[in-house]
N, C-alpha and C positions, 0 to 999 in steps of 0.2 A: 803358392799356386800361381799358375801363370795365368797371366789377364787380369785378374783382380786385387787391387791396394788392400792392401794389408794394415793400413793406417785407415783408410776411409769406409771400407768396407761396401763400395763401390764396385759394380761392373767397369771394365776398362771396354768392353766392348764399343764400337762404333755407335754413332745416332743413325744411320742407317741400317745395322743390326738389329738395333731397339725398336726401332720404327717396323723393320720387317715383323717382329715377333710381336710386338701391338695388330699389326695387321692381321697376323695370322690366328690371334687368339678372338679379335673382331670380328675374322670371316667362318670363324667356328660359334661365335655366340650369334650370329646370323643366321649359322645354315640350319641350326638346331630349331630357329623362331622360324625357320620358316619350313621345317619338317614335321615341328607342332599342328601350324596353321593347314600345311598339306593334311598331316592327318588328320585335321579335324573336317576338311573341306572335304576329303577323300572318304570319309565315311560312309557316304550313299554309291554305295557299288552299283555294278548289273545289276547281279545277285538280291542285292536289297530291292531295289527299284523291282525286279522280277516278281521278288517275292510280296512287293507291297499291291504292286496289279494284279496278284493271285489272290492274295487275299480282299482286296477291294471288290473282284469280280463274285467271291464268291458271297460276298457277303449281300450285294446286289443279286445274284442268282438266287438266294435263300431268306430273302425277305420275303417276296411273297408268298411262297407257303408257308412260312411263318406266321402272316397275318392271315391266311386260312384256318390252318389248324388254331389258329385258337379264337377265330370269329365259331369254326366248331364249334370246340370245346362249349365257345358260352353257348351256343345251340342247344347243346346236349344237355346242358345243366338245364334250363329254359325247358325243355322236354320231361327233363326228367322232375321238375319242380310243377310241372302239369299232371302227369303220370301220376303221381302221388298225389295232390286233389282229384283226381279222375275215382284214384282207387278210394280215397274218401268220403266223396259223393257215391259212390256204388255200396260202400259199407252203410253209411246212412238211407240208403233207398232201400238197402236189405232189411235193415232194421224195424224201418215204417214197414215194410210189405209183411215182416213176421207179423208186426202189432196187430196190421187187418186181419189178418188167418185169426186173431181172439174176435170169437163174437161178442164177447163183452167189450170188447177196446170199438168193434166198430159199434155197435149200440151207443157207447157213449158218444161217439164224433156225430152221427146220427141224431141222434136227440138233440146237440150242442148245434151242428150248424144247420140244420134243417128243422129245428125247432119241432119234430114230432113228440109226443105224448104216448104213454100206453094207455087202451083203454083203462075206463076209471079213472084218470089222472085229469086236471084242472092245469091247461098251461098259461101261462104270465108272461107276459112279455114287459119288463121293467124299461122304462124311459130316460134317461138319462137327460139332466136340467143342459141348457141347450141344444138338445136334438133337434129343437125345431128350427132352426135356423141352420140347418144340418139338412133336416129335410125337403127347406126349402131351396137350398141350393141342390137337392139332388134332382128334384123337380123340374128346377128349371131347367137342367142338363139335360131331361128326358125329353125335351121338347111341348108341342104341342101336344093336348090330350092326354098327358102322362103317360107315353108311350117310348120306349127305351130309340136311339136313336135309329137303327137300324132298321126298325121297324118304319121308322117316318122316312128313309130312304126306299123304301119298297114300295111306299106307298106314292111317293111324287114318280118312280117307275111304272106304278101302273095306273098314272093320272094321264100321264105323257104318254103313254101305250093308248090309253081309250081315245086321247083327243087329236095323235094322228090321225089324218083321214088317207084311209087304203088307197092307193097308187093303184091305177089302171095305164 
């Protein structure tokens, strides 16, 4: 083969051949590092950058109804966990109102809080061991004269009523 020893197994080529084809294989291990580097820099296009203000915007546009709708929702739950005591208390007020319709059920509530007797009957009234220290503070609560409060309000009104003297 021409150019190459056949003993040495050597290019006969130039060192400025060599050198050129070092060069050339350098400025291709170059162009590839920096067509990596491009594409990795290159990767935020228009496109993307477009698409990423489109989506940023929308996600800003739909936040606040977001936070309404489900400031609703707990509303509604909040409503509806009323609704349903509501209708709880009306089942139980129904209930009491059937009991009254028995006049045996009112006869007993009757006789119980109002302490009535049928004739012929002997009523008790049982004491219970510190009542009286019970009743003395109800006492005192009642004010002067053992008279319930409201009453001793009506009464400094028409203390104050008599002892204005009529304006001419």
């Amino acid at each position: 083969m021409p150019g190459t020893d056949r003993g040495s197994g050597r290019d006969r080529f130039s060192t400025a051949t060599r050198l050129r084809i070092l060069g050339q294989q350098t400025a291709a291990r170059v162009y590839r590092s920096q067509s990596r580097r491009q594409a990795r820099r290159s990767r935020l296009t228009g496109r993307a950058a477009l698409l990423a203000l489109v989506l940023c915007s929308l996600i800003v546009a739909l936040a606040y109804p977001i936070r309404q709708y489900v400031s609703q929702r707990a509303e509604i739950g909040e409503m509806e966990r009323q609704r349903e005591q509501a209708r709880e208390r009306v089942e139980r007020l129904r209930d009491l109102k059937a009991r009254w319709q028995d006049d045996a059920y009112a006869q007993q509530q009757i006789r119980k809080r109002l302490h009535y007797v049928l004739p012929g009957e002997t009523g008790y009234t049982v004491v219970e061991p510190g009542a009286d220290e019970q009743s003395r503070a109800e006492q005192g609560a009642r004010g002067p004269a053992g008279q319930p409060w409201y009453a001793n309000v009506w009464d400094t009104v028409d203390k104050a009523d008599r002892t204005a003297a009529p304006r001419q």
